[in-house]
C-alpha positions in Angstrom: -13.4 -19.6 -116.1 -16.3 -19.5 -118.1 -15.9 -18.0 -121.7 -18.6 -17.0 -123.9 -17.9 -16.0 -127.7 -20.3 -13.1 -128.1 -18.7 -9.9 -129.8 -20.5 -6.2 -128.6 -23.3 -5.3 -131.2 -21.1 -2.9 -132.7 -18.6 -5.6 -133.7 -20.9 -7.7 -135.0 -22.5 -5.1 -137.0 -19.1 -4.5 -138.2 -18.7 -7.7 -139.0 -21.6 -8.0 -141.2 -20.3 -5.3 -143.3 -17.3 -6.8 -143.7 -19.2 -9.6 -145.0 -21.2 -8.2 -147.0 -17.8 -6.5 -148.5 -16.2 -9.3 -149.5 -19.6 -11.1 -151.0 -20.0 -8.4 -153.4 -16.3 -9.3 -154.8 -16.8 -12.2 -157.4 -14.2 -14.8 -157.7 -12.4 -14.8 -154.0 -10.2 -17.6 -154.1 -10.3 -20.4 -150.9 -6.7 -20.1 -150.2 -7.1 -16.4 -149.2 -9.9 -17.5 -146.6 -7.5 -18.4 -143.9 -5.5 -14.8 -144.4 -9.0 -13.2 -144.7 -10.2 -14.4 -141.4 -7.5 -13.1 -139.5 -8.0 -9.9 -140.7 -11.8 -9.8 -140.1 -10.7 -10.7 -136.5 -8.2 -8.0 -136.3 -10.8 -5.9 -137.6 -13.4 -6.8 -134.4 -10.0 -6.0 -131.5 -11.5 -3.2 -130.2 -8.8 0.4 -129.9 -8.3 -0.1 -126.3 -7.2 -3.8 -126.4 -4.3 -2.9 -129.3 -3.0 -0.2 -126.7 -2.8 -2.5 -124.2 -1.4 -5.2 -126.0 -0.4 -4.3 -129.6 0.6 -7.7 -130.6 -3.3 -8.8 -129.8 -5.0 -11.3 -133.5 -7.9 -12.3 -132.1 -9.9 -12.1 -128.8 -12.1 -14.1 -126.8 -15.1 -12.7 -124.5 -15.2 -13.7 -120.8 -18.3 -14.3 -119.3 -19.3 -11.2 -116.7 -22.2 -10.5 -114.6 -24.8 -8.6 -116.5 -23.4 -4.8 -115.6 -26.8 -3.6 -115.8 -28.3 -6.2 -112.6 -25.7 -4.5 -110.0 -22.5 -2.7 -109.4 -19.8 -5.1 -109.0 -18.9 -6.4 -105.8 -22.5 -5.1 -104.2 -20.7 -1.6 -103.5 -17.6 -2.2 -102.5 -15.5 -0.8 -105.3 -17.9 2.0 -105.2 -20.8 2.6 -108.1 -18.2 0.6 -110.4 -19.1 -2.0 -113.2 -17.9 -4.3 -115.3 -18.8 -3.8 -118.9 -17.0 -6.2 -120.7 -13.7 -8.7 -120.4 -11.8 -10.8 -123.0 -8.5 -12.8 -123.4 -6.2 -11.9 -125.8 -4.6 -13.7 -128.5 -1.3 -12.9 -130.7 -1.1 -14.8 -133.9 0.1 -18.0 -132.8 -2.8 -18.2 -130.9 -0.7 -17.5 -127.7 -2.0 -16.0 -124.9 -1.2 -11.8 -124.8 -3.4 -11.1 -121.6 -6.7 -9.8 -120.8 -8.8 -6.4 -121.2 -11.0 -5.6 -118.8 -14.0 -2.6 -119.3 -14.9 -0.8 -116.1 -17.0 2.0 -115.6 -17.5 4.1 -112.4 -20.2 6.3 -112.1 -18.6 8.1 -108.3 -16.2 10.3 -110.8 -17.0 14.4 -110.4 -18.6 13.9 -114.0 -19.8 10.7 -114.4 -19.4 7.9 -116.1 -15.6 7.4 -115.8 -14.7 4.3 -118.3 -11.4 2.5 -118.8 -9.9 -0.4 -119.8 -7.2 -2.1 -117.5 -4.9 -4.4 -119.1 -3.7 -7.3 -117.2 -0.7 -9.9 -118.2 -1.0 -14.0 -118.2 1.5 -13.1 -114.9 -0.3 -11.4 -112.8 1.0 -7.7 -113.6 -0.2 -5.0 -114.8 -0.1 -3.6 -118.9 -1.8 -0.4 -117.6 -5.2 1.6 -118.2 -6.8 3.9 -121.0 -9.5 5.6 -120.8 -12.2 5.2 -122.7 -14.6 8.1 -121.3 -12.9 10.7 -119.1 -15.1 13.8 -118.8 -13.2 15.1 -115.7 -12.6 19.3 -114.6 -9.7 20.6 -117.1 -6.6 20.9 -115.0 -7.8 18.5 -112.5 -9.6 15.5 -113.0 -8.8 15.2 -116.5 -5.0 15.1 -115.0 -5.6 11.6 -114.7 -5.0 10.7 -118.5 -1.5 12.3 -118.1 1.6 9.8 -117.5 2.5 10.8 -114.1 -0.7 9.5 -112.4 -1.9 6.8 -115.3 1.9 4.9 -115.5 1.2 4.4 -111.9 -1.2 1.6 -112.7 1.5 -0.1 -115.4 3.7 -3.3 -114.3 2.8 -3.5 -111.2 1.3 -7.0 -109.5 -2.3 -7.6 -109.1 -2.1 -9.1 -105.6 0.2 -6.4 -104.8 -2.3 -3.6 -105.4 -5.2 -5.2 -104.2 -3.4 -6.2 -100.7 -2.5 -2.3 -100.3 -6.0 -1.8 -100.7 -7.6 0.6 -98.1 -11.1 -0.7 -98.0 -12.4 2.4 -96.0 -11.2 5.0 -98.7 -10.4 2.8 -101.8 -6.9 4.5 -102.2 -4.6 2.1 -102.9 -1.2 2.7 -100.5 1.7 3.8 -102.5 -0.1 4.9 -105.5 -0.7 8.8 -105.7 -4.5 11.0 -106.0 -4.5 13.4 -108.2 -3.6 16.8 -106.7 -7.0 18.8 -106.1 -9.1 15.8 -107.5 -9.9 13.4 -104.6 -13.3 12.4 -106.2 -11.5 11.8 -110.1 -8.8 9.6 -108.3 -10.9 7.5 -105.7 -13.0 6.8 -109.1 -10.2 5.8 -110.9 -8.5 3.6 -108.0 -12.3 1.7 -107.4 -12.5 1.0 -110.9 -8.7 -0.4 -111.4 -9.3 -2.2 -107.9 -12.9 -3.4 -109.1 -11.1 -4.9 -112.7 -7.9 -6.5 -110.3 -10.6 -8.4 -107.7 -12.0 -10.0 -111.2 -9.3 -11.0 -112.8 -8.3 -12.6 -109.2 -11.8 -14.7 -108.8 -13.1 -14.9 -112.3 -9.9 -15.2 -114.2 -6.5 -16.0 -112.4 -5.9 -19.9 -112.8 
């Protein structure tokens, strides 16, 4: 697996500022710099990653293919890609999991963007959703518990083996009532974030 440490541009801008921060503060005694650190990398886990795994100190970015070149998997998880992907740390420096950022642009109101939490395991921490710009009442049902705990602690093999390739419904998980398009988006992009963490990541 091929790891590259390059925070998004709007960590490292927040990083300079935290910089800049602590420059302007004269006298900052070295044996605060290891407690410092931690907190600037605390400071760079994005929102989604401390949802998915609370515990999470620091991160570390995983290489992807650039999302603008193609959609991942030339089509097969629909017009889905990968935006970004990291492993988790807690602060012992033990692995928590990994974050992966999809976005799917086959929702009813496109782009549909969420993060899908997976476990050093193999199972599932679940999904949030970063953009959801679905129908009230419909699509937007899909950020309620009933259809979004579906994607929680369960295995990755397991989904992607009841995998219909035809439809991209995954067997034993339910659509959204009324909202075939807002689930088939969601279910491309969870399946498209399982398949990497199976090639890219699993050991």
């Amino acid at each position: 697996m091929k790891r590259l440490h390059h925070p998004t541009l709007g960590r490292a801008a927040a990083l300079f500022l935290v910089l800049l921060l602590l420059a302007a503060v004269p006298g900052c005694a070295k044996a605060k710099t290891h407690r410092k650190k931690t907190s600037l990398e605390k400071l760079l886990i994005a929102a989604e990653d401390l949802a998915l795994f609370p515990e999470a100190a620091s991160f570390e970015a995983i290489e992807t293919v650039d999302p603008q070149e193609n959609y991942y998997g030339d089509g097969e998880f629909g017009s889905t890609r990968i935006l970004r992907a990291e492993a988790l740390y807690d602060a012992a420096k033990e692995p928590l999991g990994y974050v992966i950022v999809l976005e799917n642009r086959n929702a009813y109101n496109p782009p549909l963007t969420l993060a899908l939490g997976i476990r050093p395991d193999g199972t599932t921490a679940g999904i949030v959703f970063l953009e959801l710009n679905e129908t009230p009442g419909k699509g937007s049902l899909a950020n309620e518990p009933t259809f979004r705990d579906q994607f929680t602690d369960r295995s990755v093999d397991d989904l992607l083996e009841n995998r219909n390739p035809w439809n991209g419904n995954i067997e034993g998980l339910d659509a959204i009532s009324g909202a075939t398009v807002t689930s088939k988006a969601v279910f491309n992009a969870v399946s498209a974030g399982l398949d990497f963490y199976r090639t890219a990541i699993a050991p």
